[in-house]
C-alpha positions in Angstrom: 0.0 0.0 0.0 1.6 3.2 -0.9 2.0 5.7 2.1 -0.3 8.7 2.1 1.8 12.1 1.7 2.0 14.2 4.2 -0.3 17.6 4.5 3.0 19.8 4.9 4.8 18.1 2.1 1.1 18.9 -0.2 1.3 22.5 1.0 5.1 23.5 0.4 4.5 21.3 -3.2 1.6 24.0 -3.6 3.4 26.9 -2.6 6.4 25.7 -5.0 4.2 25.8 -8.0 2.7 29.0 -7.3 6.1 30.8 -6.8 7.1 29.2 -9.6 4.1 30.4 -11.6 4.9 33.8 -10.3 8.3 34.2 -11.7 7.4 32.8 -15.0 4.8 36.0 -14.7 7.5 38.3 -13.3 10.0 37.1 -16.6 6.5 37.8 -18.8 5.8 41.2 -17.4 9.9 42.7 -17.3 10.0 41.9 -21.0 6.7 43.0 -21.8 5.1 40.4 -23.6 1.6 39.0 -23.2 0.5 35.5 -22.9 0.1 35.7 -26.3 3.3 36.2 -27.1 4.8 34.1 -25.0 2.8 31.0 -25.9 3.6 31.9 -29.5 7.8 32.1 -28.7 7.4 29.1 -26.6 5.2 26.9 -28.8 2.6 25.9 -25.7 -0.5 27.1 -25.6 -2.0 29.6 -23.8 -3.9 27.6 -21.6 -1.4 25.8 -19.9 0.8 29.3 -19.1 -2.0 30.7 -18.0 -2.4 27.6 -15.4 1.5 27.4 -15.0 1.3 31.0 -14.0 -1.7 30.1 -11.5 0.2 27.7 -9.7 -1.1 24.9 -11.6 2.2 24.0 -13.6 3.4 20.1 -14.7 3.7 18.3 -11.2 7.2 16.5 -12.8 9.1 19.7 -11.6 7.9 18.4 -8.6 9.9 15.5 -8.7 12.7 16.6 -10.2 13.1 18.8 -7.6 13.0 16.0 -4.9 15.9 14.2 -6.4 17.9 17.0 -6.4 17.3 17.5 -2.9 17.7 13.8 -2.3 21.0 14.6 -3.9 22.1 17.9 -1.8 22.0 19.7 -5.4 19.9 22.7 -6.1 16.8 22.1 -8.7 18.7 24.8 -11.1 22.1 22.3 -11.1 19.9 19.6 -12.6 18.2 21.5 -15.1 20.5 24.1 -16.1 21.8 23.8 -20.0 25.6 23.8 -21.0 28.1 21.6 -19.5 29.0 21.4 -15.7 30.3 24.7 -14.1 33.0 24.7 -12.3 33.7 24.4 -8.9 34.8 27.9 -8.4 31.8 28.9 -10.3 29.8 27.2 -8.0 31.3 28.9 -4.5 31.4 32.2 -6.4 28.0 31.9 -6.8 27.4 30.5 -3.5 29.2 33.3 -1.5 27.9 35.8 -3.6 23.8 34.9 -3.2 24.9 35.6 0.5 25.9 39.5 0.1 23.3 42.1 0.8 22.5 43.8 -2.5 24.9 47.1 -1.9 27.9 44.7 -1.4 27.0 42.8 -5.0 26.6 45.4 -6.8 30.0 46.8 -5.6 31.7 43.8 -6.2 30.4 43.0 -9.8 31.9 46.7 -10.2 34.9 45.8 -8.8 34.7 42.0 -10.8 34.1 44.3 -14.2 36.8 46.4 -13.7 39.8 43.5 -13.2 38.7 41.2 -16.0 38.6 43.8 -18.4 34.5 44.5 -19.0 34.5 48.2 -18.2 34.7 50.1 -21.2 35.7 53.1 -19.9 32.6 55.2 -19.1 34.1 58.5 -19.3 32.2 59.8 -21.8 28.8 57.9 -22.1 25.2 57.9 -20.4 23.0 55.8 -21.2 18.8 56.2 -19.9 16.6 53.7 -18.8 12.7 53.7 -18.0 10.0 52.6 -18.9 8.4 54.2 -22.7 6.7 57.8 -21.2 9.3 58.6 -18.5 11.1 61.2 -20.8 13.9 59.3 -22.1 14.0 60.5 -25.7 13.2 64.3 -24.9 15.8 64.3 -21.5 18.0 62.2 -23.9 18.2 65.2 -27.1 18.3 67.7 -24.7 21.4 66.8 -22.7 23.0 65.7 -25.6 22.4 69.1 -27.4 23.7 70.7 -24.2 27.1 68.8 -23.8 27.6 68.4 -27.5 27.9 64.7 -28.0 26.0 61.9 -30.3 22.2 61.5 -28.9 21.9 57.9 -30.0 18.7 55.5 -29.9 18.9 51.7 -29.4 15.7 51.4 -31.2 16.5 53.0 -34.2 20.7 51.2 -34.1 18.2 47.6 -34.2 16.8 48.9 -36.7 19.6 49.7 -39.0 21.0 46.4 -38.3 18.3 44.7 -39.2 17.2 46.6 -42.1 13.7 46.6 -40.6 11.1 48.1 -38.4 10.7 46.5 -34.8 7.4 45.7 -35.7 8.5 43.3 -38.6 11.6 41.7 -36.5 8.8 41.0 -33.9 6.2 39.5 -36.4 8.9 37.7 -38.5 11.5 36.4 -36.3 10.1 36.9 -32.4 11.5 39.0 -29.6 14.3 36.8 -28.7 15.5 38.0 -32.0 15.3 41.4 -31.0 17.1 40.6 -28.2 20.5 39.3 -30.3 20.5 42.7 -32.5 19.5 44.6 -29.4 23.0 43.3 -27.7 24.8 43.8 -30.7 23.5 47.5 -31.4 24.1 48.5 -27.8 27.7 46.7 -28.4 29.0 48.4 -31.6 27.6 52.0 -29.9 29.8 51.5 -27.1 32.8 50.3 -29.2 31.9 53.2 -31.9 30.9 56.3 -29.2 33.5 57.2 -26.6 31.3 60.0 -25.9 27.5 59.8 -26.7 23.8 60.2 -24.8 21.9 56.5 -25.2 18.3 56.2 -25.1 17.5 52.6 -24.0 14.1 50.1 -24.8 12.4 49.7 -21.7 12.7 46.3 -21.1 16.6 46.3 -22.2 16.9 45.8 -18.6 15.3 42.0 -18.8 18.5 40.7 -20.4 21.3 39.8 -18.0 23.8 40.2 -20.9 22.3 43.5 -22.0 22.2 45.0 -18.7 25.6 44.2 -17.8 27.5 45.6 -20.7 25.0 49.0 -20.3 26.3 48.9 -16.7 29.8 48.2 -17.4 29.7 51.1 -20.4 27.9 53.9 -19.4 27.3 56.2 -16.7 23.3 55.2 -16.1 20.3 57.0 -15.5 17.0 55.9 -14.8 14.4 58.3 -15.7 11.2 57.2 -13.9 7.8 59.2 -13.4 4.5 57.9 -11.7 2.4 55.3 -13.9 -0.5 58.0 -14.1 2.0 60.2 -16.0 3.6 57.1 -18.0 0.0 56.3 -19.5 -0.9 59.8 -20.4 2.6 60.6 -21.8 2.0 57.5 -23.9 -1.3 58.6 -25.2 0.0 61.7 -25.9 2.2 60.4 -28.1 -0.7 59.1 -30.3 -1.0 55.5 -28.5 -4.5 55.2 -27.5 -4.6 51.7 -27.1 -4.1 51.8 -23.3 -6.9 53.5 -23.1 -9.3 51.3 -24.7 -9.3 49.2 -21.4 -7.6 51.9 -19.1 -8.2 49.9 -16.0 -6.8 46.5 -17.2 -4.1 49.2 -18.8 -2.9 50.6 -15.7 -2.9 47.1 -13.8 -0.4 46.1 -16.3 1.8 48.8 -16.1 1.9 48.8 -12.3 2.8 44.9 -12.4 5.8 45.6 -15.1 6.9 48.4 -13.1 7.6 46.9 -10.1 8.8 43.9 -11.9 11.5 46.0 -13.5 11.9 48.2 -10.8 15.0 46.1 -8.8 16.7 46.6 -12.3 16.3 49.8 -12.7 17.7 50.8 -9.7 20.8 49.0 -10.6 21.4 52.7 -12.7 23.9 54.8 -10.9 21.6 57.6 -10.6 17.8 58.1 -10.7 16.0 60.9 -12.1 11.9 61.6 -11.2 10.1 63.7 -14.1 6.9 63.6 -12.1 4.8 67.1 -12.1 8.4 68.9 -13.7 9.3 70.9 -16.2 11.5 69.2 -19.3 14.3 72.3 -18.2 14.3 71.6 -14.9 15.0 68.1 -15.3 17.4 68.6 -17.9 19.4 70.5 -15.4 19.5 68.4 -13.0 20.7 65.7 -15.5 23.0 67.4 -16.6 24.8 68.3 -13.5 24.3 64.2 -12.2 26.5 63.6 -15.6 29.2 66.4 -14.9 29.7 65.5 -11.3 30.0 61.6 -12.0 31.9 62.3 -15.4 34.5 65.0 -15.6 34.8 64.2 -19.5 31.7 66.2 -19.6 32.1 68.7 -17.4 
């Protein structure tokens, strides 16, 4: 007779699955894609993300992650793609999961710095936020002002491509955007010693991405409230939000404070909210000459 599971092991099973489903809807919402999307990249329907995301996922997770606790392994050992890392690897990682967040971030600095990723930031800022914040008018502004490149990421993907985002998105999928998004925001960097970069929102979603902005450029993150992201965005000439403004705003709250831990990973943060466009502007531009002489 097989032995009846115990109620704790039912409820910490359950409360697995729904924290799993909620970082599969955390990774959804930082990169901005729908269900829809998703299920399309992913080739499973919408269905069963939309019951993975509900804390109804494949109970074989389940038991995969038994054996690796049966093993003294963590579930992401088992399951992780590529060959084995290495032991060093695997205490770096160990040691540094046990750092509050100020000390990480200064060490990956540090880590950047010796190996050779910094690429000299002297001359570069880049802005991040989400689409409505102010990036692109901020962005022309101080570049006008300290006489340097203003340079898009959108429009770089663009050129490389040889296509709207729109079609990249509808022909080849956003983790193609992703690749020319890297390589765009690489070959500025290599190309623009000195330069203003507007960012995509959700650049900040790709580990990669974010790193090399980070190691690069001197960054900003231009945030405003979401009441003043949504109306910025319809006055642009979006009006979709606004056909279901409450559902709308939901949305834009949730990816917010999904990418709001990476945001704040900028070295300085800017709030447009209920300011005038020269008033931010100069305090912009004196974060950038105090942090980077080359500007001054």
């Amino acid at each position: 007779m097989a032995e009846a599971k115990p109620t704790g092991a039912d409820d910490r099973a359950e409360a697995y699955l729904r924290l799993l489903g909620e970082r599969v809807r955390g990774h959804r919402a930082r990169r901005g894609m729908t269900r829809k999307m998703l299920a399309q990249a992913s080739d499973i329907s919408e269905r069963y993300l939309a019951q993975l995301e509900h804390g109804a996922g494949n109970m074989s997770i389940l038991l995969l992650r038994q054996v690796a606790r049966a093993l003294g392994a963590k579930l992401s050992e088992l399951a992780r793609e590529g060959s084995e890392q290495s032991v060093e690897l695997a205490l770096l990682i160990e040691f540094f999961e046990r750092l509050p967040a100020e000390k990480q971030r200064t060490l990956l600095r540090s880590v950047m710095d010796q190996v050779g990723e910094a690429r000299g930031r002297a001359g570069r800022v880049a802005l991040i936020g989400l689409r409505g914040a102010g990036k692109t008018t901020l962005g022309e502004r101080l570049a006008g002002r300290l006489d340097v490149p203003f340079i898009r990421i959108v429009g770089e993907v663009e050129r490389l491509a040889g296509m709207t985002v729109n079609e990249i998105y509808s022909l080849s999928g956003q983790p193609a955007y992703r690749r020319l998004e890297h390589r765009a925001l690489a070959q500025v960097v290599e190309t623009n010693p000195r330069a203003v970069i507007e960012t995509g929102g959700s650049l900040v979603a790709e580990t990669a991405t974010l790193g090399l902005l980070l190691a690069s450029c001197f960054t900003v993150w231009v945030r405003t409230s979401p009441e003043e992201h949504m109306a910025r965005v319809v006055a642009q000439g979006d009006h979709r939000p606004m056909a279901d403004h409450e559902d709308a705003m939901a949305d834009l709250r949730r990816i917010l404070a999904e990418r709001e831990p990476f945001y704040r990973r900028a070295d300085a943060v800017i709030d447009t909210s209920g300011r005038t466009v020269e008033d931010c502007v100069a305090e912009l531009q004196s974060l950038c000459r105090q942090a980077l002489p080359a500007l001054a």
